[in-house]
C-alpha positions as CSV (number, residue, x, y, z in Angstrom):
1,X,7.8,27.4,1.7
2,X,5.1,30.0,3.5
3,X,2.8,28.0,5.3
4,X,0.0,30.2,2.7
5,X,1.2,28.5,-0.3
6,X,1.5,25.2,1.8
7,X,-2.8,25.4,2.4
8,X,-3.3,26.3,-1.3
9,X,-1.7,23.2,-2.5
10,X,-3.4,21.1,0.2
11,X,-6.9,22.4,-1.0
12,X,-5.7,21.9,-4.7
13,X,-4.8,18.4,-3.5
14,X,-7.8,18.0,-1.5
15,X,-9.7,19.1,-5.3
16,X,-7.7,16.8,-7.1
17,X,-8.3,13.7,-5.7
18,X,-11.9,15.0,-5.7
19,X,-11.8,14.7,-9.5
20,X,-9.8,11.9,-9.7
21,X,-12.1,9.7,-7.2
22,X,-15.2,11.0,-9.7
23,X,-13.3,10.4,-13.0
24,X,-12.2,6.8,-11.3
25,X,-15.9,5.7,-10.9
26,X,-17.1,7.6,-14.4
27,X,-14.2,6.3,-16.3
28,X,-14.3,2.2,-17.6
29,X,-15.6,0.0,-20.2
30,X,-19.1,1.8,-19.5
31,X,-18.6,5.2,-19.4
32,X,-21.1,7.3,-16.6
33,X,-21.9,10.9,-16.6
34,X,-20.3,12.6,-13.6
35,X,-23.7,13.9,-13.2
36,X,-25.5,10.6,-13.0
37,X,-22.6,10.2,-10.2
38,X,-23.1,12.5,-8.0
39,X,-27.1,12.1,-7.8
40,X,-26.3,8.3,-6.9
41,X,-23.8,9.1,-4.6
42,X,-26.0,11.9,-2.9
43,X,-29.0,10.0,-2.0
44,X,-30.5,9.9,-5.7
45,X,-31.0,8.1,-9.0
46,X,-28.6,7.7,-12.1
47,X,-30.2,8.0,-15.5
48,X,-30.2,4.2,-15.7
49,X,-30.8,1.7,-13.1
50,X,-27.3,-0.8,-15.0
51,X,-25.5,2.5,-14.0
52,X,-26.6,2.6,-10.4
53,X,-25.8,-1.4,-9.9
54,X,-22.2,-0.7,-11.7
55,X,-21.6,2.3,-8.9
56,X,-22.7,0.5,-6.1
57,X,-21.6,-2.8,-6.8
58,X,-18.2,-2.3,-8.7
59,X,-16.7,1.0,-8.7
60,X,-17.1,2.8,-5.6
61,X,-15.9,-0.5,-4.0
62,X,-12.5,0.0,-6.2
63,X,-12.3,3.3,-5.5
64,X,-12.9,3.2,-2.0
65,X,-9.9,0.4,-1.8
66,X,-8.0,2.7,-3.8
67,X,-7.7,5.3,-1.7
68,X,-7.1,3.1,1.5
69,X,-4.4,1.0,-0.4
70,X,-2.8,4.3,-1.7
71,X,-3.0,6.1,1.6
72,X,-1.3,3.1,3.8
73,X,1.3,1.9,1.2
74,X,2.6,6.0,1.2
75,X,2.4,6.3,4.7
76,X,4.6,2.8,5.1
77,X,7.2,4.0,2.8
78,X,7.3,7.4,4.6
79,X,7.8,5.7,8.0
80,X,10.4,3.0,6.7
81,X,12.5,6.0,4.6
82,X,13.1,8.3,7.5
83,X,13.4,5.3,10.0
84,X,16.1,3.4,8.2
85,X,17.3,6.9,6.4
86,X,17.4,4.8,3.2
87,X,15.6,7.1,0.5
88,X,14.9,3.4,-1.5
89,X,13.2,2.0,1.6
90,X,9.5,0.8,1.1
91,X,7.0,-0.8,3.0
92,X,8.0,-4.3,1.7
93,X,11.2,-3.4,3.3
94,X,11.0,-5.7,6.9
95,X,9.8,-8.6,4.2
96,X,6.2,-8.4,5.0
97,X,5.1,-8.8,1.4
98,X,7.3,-11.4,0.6
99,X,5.6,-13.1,4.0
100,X,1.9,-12.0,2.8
101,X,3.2,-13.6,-0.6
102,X,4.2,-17.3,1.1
103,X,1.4,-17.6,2.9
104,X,-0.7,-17.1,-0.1
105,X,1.8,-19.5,-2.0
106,X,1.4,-22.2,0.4
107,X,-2.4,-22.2,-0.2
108,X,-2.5,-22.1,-4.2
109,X,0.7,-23.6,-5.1
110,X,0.5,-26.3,-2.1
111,X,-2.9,-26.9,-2.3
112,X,-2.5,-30.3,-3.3
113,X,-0.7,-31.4,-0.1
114,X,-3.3,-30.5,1.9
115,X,-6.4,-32.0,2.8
116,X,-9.5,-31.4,0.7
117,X,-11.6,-29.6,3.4
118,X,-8.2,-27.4,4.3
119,X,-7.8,-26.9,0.6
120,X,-11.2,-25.9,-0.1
121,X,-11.5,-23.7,3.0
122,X,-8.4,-21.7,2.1
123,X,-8.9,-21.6,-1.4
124,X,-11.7,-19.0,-0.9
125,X,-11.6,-15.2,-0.6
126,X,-11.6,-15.4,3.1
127,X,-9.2,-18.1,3.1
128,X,-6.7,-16.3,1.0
129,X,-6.5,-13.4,3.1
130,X,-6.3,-15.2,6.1
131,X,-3.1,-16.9,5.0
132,X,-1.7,-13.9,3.6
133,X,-2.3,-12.2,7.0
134,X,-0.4,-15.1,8.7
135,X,2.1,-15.1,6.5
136,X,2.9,-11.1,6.9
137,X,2.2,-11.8,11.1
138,X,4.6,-14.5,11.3
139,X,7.7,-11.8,9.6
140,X,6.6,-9.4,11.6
141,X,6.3,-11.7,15.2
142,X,10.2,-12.5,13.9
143,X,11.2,-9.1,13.1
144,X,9.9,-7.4,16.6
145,X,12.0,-10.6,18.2
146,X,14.8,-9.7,16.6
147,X,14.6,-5.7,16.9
148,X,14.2,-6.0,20.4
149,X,17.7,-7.9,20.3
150,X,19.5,-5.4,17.7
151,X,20.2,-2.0,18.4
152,X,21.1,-1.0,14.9
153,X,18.6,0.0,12.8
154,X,20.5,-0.8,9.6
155,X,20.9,-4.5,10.9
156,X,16.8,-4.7,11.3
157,X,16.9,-3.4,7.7
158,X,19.3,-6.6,6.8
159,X,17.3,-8.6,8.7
160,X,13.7,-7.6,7.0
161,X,15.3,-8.4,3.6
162,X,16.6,-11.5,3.9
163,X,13.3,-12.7,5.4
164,X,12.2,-11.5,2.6
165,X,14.8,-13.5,0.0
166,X,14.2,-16.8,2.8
167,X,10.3,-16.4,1.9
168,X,11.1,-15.7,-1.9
169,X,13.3,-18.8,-1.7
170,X,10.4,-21.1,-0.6
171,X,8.0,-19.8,-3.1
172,X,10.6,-20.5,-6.0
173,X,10.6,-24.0,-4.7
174,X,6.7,-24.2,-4.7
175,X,6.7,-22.5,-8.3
176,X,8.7,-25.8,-9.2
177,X,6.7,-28.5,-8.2
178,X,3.3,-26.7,-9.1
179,X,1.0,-27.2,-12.3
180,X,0.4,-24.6,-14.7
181,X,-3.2,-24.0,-13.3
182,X,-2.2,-23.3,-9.7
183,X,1.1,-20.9,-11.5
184,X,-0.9,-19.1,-13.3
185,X,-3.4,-18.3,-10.5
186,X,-0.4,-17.6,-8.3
187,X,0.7,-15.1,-10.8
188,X,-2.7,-13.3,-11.1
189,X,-2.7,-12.6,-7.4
190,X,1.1,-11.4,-7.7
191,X,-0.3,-9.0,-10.1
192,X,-2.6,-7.3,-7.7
193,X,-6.2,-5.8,-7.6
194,X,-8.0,-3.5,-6.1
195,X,-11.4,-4.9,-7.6
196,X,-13.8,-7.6,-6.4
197,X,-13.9,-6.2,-3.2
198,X,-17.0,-7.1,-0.8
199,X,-18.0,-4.0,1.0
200,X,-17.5,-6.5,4.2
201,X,-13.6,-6.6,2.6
202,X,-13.5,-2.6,2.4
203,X,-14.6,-2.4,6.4
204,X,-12.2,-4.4,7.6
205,X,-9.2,-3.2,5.4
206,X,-10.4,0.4,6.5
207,X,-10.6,-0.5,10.2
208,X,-6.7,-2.1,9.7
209,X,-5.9,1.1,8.1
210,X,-7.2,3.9,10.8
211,X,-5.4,1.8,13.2
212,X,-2.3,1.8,11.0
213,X,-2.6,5.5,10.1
214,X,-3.3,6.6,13.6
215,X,-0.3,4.8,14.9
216,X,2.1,6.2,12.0
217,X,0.3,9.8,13.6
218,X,1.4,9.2,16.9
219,X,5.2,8.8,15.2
220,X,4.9,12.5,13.5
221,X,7.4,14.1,16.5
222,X,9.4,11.3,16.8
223,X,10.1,11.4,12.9
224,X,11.2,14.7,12.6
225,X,13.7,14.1,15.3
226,X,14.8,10.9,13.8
227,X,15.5,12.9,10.6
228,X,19.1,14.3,12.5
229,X,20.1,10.5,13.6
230,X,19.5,8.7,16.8
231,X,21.7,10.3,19.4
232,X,20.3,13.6,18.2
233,X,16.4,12.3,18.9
234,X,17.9,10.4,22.4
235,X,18.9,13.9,23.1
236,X,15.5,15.2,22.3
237,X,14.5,12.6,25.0
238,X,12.4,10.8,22.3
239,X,12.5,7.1,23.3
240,X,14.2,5.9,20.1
241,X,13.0,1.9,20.7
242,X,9.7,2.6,21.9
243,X,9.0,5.0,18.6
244,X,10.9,1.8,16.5
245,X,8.9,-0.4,17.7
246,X,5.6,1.7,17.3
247,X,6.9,2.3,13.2
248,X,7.1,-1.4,12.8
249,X,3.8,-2.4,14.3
250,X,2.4,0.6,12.1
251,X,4.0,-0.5,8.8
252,X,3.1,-4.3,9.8
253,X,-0.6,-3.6,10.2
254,X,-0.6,-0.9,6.9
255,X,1.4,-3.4,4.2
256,X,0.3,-6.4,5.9
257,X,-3.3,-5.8,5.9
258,X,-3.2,-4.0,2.4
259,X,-1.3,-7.1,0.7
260,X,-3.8,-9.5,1.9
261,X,-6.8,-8.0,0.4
262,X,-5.0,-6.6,-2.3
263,X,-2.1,-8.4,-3.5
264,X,1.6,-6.6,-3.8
265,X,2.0,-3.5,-5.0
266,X,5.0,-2.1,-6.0
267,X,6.5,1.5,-5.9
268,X,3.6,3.3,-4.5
269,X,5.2,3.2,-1.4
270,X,8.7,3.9,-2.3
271,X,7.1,6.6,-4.9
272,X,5.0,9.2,-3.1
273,X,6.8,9.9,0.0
274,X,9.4,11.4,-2.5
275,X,7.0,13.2,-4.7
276,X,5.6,14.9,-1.6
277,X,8.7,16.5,-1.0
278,X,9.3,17.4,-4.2
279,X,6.1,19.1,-4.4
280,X,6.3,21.1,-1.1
281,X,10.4,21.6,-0.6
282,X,10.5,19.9,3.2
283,X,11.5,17.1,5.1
284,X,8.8,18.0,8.0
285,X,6.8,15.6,8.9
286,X,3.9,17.5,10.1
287,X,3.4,18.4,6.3
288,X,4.8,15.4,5.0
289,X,2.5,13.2,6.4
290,X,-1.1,14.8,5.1
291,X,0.6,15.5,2.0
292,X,1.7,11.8,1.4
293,X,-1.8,10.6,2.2
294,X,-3.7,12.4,-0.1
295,X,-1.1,12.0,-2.5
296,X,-0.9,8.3,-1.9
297,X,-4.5,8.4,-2.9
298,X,-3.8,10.5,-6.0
299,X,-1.6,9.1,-7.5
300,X,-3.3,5.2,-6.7
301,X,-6.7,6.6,-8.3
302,X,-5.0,7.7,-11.3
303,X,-3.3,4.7,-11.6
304,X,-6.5,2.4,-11.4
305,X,-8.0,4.9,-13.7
306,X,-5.2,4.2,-16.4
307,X,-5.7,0.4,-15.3
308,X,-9.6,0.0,-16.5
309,X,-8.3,1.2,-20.1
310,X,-11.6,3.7,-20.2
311,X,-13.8,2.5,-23.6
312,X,-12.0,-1.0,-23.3
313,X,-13.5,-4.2,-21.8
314,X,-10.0,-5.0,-21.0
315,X,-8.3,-4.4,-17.1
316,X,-4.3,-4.3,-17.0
317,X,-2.8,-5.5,-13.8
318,X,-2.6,-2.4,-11.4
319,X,0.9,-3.4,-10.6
320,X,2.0,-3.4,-13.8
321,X,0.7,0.6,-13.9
322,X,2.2,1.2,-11.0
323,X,5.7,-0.1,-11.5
324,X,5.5,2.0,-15.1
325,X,4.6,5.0,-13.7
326,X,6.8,4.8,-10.2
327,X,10.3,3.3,-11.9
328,X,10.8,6.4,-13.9
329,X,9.6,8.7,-11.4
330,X,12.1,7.0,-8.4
331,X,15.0,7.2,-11.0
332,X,13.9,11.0,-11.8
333,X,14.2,11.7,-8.5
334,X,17.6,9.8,-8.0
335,X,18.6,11.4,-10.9
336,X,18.2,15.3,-10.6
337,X,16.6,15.7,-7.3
338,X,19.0,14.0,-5.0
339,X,18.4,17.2,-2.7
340,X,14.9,15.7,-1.5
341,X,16.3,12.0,-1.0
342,X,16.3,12.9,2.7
């Protein structure tokens, strides 16, 4: 594809999400004139002062996390599909979710073992997302052992999942010896959400992400090497562990940060990277990369969108959206475009 037609559908994108960050915010059980929007958002007044606090307060918070979740779960599964050369890799693949998931299991569903100013403590916002982070930190400290160890990448790949099934494992026998009260809230966080966000959350989840997106920049040569196999990037004299060591810290920081303040969410990250390269015909990274972001955004924003069921008072579980949009577009893809599973 002519690198013309590759800016026009950058700028389309770049339009796109545009519209669908402005149709996120408009779009709910209240609905806002795009109007009243932009005059909030540009230094001014909405028509009614219950519109301005619902901006400020509620949606461009969402939205904001939104784009960030959608932009570092993409960018994870872009790094972990070319790295392991698995087109169904994701960033959950090394088991940080599942680790983000335990910690966060240990708190609700083992509440009651601990003691009450522990309980209490962790039981909060804060504390939730500080065990989630030490859950994801102590995978990722035992996959960087073990990759420094293993010289096959597909064996790291092994590894990742079965932490993942060990940390599954534990939580199915928490699930068993917990009330319905502490399973049910359990399940609600499984279910993610991008809302009831502080704006104190959104800095530090977008501080976690620069650092997690400028690290999966660094990687953009390296990848395009890896595409051809190891030896051939060894050849390139790309320093194959280095750059597999950098992907894994990226992806760590990126999912690991993002499941903590967000919950897991599925298929985003296994998902975009593939409709990227449908959309623009290449395996290059140096297009694949900006194209994933904003997509990541995209399609995360339109998801949410679907989510706030516009006109209802109800909210559907963004994972649920995401796992019915992304199934049939990953067995689609499977299907009838095998040729961009690269």
């Amino acid at each position: 594809m002519s690198t013309k037609k590759n800016n026009i559908i950058f700028i389309g994108l770049l339009v796109f999400l545009a519209v669908c960050f402005l149709l996120n915010i408009s779009l709910g059980s209240v609905k806002i004139p795009v109007d009243d929007i932009v005059s909030s958002l540009s230094g001014g007044q909405a028509t009614k002062n219950s519109w301005e606090i619902i901006i400020w307060n509620y949606r461009l918070p969402k939205a904001i996390t939104a784009i960030l979740v959608g932009m570092g779960l993409s960018i994870s599964g872009l790094l972990m599909q070319t790295l392991f050369r698995n087109p169904l890799a994701g960033p959950d693949v090394l088991g940080l979710s599942s680790g983000a998931s335990l910690g966060v299991a240990f708190v609700i569903l083992g509440a009651g073992f601990m003691p009450s100013f522990l309980s209490e403590f962790f039981l909060s916002a804060y504390g939730m997302v500080l065990a989630s982070i030490l859950g994801s930190s102590l995978v990722l400290l035992a996959v960087l052992v073990v990759s420094q160890k293993l010289r096959d990448t597909m064996a790291i790949l092994i590894v990742g999942l079965m932490f993942g099934s060990f940390a599954n494992a534990i939580i199915g026998v928490l699930t068993y010896f917990s009330s319905a009260e502490e399973l049910q809230k359990f399940t609600f966080w499984s279910l993610g959400s991008l809302g009831n966000q502080s704006w104190n959350n959104i800095l530090i989840l977008g501080i976690t992400c620069f650092i997690g997106l400028f690290l999966s920049a660094i990687c953009i040569k390296p990848l395009n090497a890896l595409l051809l196999g190891e030896r051939y990037a060894k050849s390139l004299g790309i320093n194959f562990n280095k750059t597999r060591l950098l992907i894994i810290i990226a992806t760590s920081i990126l999912a690991g940060s993002i499941t903590a303040f967000a919950g897991p969410i599925a298929f985003i990250g296994l998902a975009v990277p593939h409709i990227a390269k449908m959309i623009f015909q290449t395996s290059s990274h140096y297009i694949l990369f900006w194209s994933t972001l904003l997509l990541g955004a995209i399609v995360l924003l339109i998801c949410d969108t679907i989510a706030q069921m516009p006109g209802s008072d109800f909210t559907l579980p963004i994972n649920a959206i995401t796992s019915i949009i992304g199934a049939p577009i990953v067995v689609y893809l499977l299907v009838r475009k095998r040729k961009f599973m690269v």
